[in-house]
N, C-alpha and C positions, 0 to 999 in steps of 0.2 A: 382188548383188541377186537376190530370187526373190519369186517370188510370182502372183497370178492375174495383175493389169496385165503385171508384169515379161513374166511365160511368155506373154503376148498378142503384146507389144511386144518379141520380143527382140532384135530388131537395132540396136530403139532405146535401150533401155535398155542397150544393149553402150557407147553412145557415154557414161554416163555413170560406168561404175566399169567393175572390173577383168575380175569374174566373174558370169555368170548363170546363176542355178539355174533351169530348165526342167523344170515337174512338181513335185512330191509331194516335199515335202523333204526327208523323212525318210531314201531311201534315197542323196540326193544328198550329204547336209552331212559323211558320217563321210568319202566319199572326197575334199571340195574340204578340207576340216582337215588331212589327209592330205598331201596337194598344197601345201597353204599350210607347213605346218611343213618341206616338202623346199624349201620356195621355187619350185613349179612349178606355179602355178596355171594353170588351163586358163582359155581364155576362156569357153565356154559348158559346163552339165553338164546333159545333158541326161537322161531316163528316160520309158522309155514302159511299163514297169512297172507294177503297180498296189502301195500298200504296203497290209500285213497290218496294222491297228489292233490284234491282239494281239501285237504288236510293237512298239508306244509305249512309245519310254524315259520313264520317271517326269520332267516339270517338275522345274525347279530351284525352285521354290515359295520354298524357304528363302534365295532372292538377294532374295524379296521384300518390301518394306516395308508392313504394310497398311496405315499410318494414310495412305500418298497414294494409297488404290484405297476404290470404295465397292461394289466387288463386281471377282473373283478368275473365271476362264476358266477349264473344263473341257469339255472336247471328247468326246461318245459316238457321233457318228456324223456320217460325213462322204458329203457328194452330197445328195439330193435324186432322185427317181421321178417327178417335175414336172420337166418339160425347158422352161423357161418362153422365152419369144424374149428377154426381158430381161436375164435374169435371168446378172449376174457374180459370182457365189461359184462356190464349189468347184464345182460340178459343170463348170466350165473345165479341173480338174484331174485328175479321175475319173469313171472313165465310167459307176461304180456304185455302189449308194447301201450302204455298209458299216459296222458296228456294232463299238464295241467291247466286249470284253467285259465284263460287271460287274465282277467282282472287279478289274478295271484303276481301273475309274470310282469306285470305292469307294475302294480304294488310294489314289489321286489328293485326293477328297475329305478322306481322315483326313491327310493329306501337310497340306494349307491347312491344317487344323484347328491342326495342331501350331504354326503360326505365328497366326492368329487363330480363338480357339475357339469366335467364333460367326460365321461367316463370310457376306457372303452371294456367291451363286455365279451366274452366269451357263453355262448350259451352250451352247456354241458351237458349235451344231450348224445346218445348214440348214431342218433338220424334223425335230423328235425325233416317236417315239413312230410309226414308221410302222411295226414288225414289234411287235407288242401283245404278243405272250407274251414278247418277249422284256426290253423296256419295265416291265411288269406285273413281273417278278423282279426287275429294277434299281429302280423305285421302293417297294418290300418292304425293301429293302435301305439306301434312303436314308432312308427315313422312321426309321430305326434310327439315324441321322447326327444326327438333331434341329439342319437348315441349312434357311436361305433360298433360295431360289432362284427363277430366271427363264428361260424357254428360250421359240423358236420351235417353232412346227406348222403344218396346215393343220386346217381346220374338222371334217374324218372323226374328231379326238378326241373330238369330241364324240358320238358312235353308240354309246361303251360307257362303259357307266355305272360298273362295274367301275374299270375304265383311269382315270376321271375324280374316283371317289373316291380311288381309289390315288397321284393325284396329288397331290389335295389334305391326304392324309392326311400324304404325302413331305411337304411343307414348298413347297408351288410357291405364289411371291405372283403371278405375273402368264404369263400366254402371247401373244406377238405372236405375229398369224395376218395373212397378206396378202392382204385381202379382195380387194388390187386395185380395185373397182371397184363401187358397189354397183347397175349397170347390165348387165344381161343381154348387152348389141347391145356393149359395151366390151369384156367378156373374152372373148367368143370369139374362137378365134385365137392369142389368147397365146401358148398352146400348143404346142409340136411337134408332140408327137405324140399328143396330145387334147384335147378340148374338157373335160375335169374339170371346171376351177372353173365354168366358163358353165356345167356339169351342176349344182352344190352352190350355184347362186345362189337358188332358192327355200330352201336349209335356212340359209344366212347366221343370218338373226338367231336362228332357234330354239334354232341352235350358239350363239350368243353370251349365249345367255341360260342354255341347261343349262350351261355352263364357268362363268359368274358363281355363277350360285344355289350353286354350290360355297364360292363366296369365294373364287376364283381370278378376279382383273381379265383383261380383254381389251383388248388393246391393237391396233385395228384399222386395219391398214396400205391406203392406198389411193393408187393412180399417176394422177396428173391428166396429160391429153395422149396417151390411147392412142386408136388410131387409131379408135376407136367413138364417143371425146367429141364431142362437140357443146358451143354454150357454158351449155346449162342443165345440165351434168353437176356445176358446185361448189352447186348451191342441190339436187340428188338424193343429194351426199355430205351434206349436212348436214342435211339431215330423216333420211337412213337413221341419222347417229348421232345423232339424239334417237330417232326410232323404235324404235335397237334398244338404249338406252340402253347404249352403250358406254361403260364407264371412262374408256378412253384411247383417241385416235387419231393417227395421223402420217398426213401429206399430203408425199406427193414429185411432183415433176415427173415425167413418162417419162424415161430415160436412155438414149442408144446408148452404153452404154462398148464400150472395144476388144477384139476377141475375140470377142462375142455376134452370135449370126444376127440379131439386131436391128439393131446399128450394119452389117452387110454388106449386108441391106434396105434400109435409110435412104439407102445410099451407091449403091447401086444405082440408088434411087427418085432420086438427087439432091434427097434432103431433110436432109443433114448440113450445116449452116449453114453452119463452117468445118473441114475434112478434121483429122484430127489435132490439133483445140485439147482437149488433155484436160481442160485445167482449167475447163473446162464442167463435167465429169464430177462434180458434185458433190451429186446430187438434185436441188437448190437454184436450179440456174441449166439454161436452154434450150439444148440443143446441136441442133434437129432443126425442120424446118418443121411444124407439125401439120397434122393431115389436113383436119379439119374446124371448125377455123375460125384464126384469124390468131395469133399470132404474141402480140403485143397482146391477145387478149381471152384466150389464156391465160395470161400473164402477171397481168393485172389479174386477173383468175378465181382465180386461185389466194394471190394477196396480199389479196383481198377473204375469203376465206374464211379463210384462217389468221387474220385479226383477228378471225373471229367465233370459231372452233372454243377459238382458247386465250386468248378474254378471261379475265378473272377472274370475271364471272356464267359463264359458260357451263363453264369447269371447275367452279367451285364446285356447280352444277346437276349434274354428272355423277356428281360425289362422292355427291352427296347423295343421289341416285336408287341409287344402289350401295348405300349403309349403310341405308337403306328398305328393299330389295328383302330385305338379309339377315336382318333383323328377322321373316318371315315364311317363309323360305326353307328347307323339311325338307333339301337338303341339306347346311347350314351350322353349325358348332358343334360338330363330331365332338372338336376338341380344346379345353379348359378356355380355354386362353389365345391361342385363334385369332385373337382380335380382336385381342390387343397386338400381334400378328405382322402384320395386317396394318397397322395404325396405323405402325407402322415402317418401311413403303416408301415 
């Protein structure tokens, strides 16, 4: 077993298989294969290491079938320069936020093609696009792929106009950005070791508007139950996405998963409901006492607004303020057949 949980959990996850990869797997799997084909697997394989992304073996792509995928994983950069208190992906596994190189990312791409030639792609990364020249040459390069695809960022994509047509030029239908919060007094904090997104809360929706006017959807992520809410924080999520006329949004509870200076807080504060139930851990369900109000009014809070956010009026209203907006939008239409591309997500 390996992985972010696993490498959190590893004494716990010892009790349930043989071996545990601790870290970045890439440098761990060629030596436990190794050990497994002499019959001497170790118990734990640990690495404190950091692995080179120009050193990614090519996916086995061609083990895959794609008529049971409706979008294929490529990975350009791993970590994250946001050290968020929440926040369990990679950057549990690396201490630095590392790119790989184009011609890998390319490579990789034309790899899927050979199995579906029109593919669409998720790049699986934390935050693309946070080193811009480097970005700005890989998406030069994809737009030459003539693919779909979908990745994460934070809102600063939006500040170069360059970067954002380049995006859309590439072939990108949607970017998830985790607004977090659309409350000032909520995301300060977050942070380790700065207040950033509490800095980029006055530019929220203007970002969200120059990345649309592209014809690139936003899909705007926000955590209910951080220590800032109060219970009129679901009726300030859902005016800010009519306000900022958002495409798409997801609503998660706060999470302590295990590992994060968040759950070591919570358990500190003696506000972890119950110590090690992970299967809390799911967005979805409450593993934590909230700060500022019960327990109960965040639960209801956030089941009351999921009925409003994804009725059938209220997406249909999102949709429809999107294809308005493009209709008048100089920057929209760079390609003939933009609209069938998006019609197709």
């Amino acid at each position: 077993m390996g992985g972010i949980t696993v490498s959190s959990l590893r004494e716990e996850a010892k009790e349930h298989c043989t071996s545990v990869i601790i870290g970045e797997g890439e440098l761990l799997w060629p030596e436990l294969l190794a050990d497994f084909e002499r019959g001497a697997l170790k118990p734990f394989y640990v690495t404190n290491r950091e692995f080179d992304l120009a050193d990614a073996p090519m996916p086995r792509f061609d083990l895959l079938d794609p008529a049971k995928y409706n979008r294929l994983t490529v990975q350009t950069s791993r970590g994250c320069p946001h050290k968020c208190e929440f926040c369990a992906s990679s950057i549990l596994l690396t201490s630095r936020y590392k790119l790989k190189p184009v011609e890998k990312v390319i490579a990789e791409i034309r790899e899927i093609k050979k199995i579906w030639s029109k593919p669409f792609i998720e790049f699986a990364d934390d935050n693309s696009f946070i080193h811009r020249e480097h970005y700005k040459k890989l998406l030069r390069e994809l737009a030459k792929e003539k693919v779909r695809w979908f990745t994460e960022a934070d809102v600063r994509v939006a500040g170069d106009d360059e970067l954002v047509a380049l995006i859309r030029d590439a072939g990108c239908q949607q970017i998830l950005i985790g607004l977090e919060s659309p409350r000032r007094a909520s995301l300060s904090g977050i942070e380790m070791k700065s207040n950033w997104k509490s800095q980029q809360h006055d530019f929220y929706k203007e970002a969200i508007a120059k990345i649309q006017s592209y014809g690139i959807t936003v899909n705007g992520c926000f955590i209910l139950g951080l220590d800032g809410d109060t219970p009129d924080v679901f009726g300030d999520v859902l005016d800010f996405v009519h306000d900022s006329a958002l495409y798409e949004v997801q609503i998660t509870f706060m999470t302590a998963f295990p590992g994060t200076p968040l759950y070591a807080r919570l358990k500190n504060e003696g506000r972890i409901l119950r110590d090690r139930a992970w299967e809390l851990c799911t967005l979805f369900d409450i593993n934590f006492q909230p700060k500022n109000m019960s327990f109960a009014e965040l639960q209801s809070g956030f089941l009351g607004l999921a009925k409003q956010l994804y009725s059938a009026e209220e997406t249909k209203i999102r949709r429809a303020n999107f294809k308005r907006m493009l209709r008048t939008s100089p920057n929209f239409g760079r390609h003939v057949r933009r609209d069938e591309q998006l019609l197709a997500v």
